[in-house]
N, C-alpha and C positions, 0 to 999 in steps of 0.2 A: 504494500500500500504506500502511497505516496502523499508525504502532509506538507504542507507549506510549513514557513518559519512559526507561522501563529500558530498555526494547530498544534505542531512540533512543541511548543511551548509550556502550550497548556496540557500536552500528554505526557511530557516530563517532568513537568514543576521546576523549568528554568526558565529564564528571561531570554527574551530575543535578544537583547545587549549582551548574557551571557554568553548565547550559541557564537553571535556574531564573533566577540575574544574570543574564544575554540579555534575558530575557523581562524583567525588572524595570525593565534600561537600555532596553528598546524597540525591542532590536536583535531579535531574532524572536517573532512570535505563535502561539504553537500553537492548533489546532483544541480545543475540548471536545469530551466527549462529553456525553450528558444526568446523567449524576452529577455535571459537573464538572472531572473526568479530562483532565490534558491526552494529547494525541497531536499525532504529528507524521506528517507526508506526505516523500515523492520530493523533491517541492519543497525543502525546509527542507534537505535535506542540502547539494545545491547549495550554497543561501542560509549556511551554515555552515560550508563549506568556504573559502568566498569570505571571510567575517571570518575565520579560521583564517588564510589569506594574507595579507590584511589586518594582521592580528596580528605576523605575519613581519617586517612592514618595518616593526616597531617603534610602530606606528599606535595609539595607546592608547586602549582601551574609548569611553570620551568622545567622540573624534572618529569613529570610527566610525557 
């Protein structure tokens, strides 16, 4: 399934301003669409949940 950033947002429980820093630090790549548009897949939650626990044990952005 495919969610835009908002929807993406609101089925993680992070901020679009956080995805957006992920993607900047290189820690997730969203899909485009042909405008541009990011979206996100099944995959990425996973991948996001796992920095999420990451994050838990203190693990800071950077080393991630």
């Amino acid at each position: 399934m495919q969610y835009s950033i908002g929807q993406f947002s609101k089925l993680i429980n992070i901020s679009e301003y956080t995805l957006r820093y992920y993607e900047n630090e290189k820690l997730i790549t969203p899909d485009r669409d042909n405008n541009g548009r990011r979206y996100y897949n099944d995959s990425d939650i996973s991948w996001i949940e796992f920095i999420k626990r990451l994050k838990d044990t203190g693990m800071p952005i950077k080393e991630i």
